[in-house]
C-alpha positions in Angstrom: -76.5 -111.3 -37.5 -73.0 -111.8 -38.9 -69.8 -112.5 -37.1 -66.8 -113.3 -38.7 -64.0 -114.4 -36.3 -60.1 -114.0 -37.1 -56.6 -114.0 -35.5 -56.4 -117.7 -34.6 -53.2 -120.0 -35.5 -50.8 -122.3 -34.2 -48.2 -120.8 -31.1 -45.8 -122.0 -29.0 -46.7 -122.3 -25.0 -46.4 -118.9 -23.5 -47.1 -116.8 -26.3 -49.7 -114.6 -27.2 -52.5 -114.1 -29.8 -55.3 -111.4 -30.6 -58.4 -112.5 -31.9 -60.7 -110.0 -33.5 -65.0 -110.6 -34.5 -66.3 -108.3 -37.2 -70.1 -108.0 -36.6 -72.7 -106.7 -38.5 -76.5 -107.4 -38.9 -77.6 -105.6 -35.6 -76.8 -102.5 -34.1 -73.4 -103.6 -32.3 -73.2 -100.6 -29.9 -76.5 -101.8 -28.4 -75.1 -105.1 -27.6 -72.8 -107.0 -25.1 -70.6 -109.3 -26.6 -69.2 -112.4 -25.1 -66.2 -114.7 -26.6 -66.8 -118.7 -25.9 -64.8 -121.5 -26.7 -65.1 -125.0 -27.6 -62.5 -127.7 -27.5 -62.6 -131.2 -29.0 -65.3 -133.2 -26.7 -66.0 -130.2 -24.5 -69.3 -128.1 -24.4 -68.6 -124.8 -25.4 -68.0 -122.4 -22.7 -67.7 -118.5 -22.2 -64.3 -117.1 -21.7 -65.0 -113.1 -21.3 -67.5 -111.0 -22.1 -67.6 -107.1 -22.3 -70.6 -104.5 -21.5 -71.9 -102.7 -24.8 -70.1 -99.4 -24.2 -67.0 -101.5 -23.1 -67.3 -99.8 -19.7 -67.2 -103.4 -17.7 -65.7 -107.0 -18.6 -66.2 -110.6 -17.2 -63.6 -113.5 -17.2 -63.5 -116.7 -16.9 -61.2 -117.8 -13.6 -59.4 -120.4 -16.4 -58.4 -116.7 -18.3 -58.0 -114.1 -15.6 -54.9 -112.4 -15.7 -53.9 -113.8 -19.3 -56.5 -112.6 -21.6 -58.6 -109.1 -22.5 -61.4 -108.3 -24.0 -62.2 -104.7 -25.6 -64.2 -103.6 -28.3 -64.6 -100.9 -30.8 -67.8 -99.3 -31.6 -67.1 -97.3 -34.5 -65.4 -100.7 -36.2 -68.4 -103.0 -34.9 -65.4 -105.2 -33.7 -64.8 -107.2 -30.5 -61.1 -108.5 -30.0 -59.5 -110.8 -27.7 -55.6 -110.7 -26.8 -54.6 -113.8 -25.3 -51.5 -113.7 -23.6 -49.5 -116.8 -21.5 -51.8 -119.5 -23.8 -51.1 -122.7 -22.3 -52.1 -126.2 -24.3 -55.6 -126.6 -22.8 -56.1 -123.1 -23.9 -56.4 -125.0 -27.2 -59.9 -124.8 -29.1 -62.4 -123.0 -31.6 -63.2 -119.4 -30.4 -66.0 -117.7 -31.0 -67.7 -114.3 -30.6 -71.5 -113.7 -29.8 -73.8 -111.3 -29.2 -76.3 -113.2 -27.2 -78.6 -113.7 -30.3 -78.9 -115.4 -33.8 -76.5 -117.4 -35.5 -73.3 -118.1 -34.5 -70.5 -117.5 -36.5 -67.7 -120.0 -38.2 -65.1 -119.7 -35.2 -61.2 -119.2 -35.0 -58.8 -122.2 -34.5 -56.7 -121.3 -31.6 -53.8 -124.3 -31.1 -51.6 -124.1 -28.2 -48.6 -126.4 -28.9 -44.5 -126.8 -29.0 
């Protein structure tokens, strides 16, 4: 399993990123995928999660409203467009698919 996260950066309260996972290693289509997060001195903690055929999603109740998650088979790629990021919104995302290694993250910092 390989996931290689991107998107993340610094943004201003109220404003908007996407996040996007590359995956390869397994058959993606087969698999759910979930994003987490983890911020400084925090356990890491799922944010939204999608169904393998991106039919049906979960959030969070910290991201409802605010952020989606889709996927697209035929790119083995799971995204995550964050919209209205508030400061405690601020931490290292990651994608997973339930099994093996994690992968390196995305810094996502929410500050003016």
């Amino acid at each position: 399993v390989q996931l290689v996260e991107s998107g993340g950066g610094l943004v201003q309260p109220g404003g908007s990123l996407r996040l996007s996972c590359a995956a390869s290693g397994f058959t993606f289509s087969s698999y759910a995928m979930s994003w987490y997060r983890q911020a400084p001195g925090k356990e890491r903690e799922l944010v939204a999660a999608i169904t393998s055929a991106g039919s049906s999603t979960h959030y969070a109740d910290f991201v409802k409203g605010r952020f989606t998650i889709s996927r697209d088979n035929a790119k083995n790629t799971v995204y995550l467009q964050m919209n209205s990021l508030k400061p405690e919104d601020t931490a290292v995302y990651y994608c997973y698919p339930g099994h093996g290694s994690w992968g390196q993250g995305t810094q996502v910092t929410v500050s003016s």
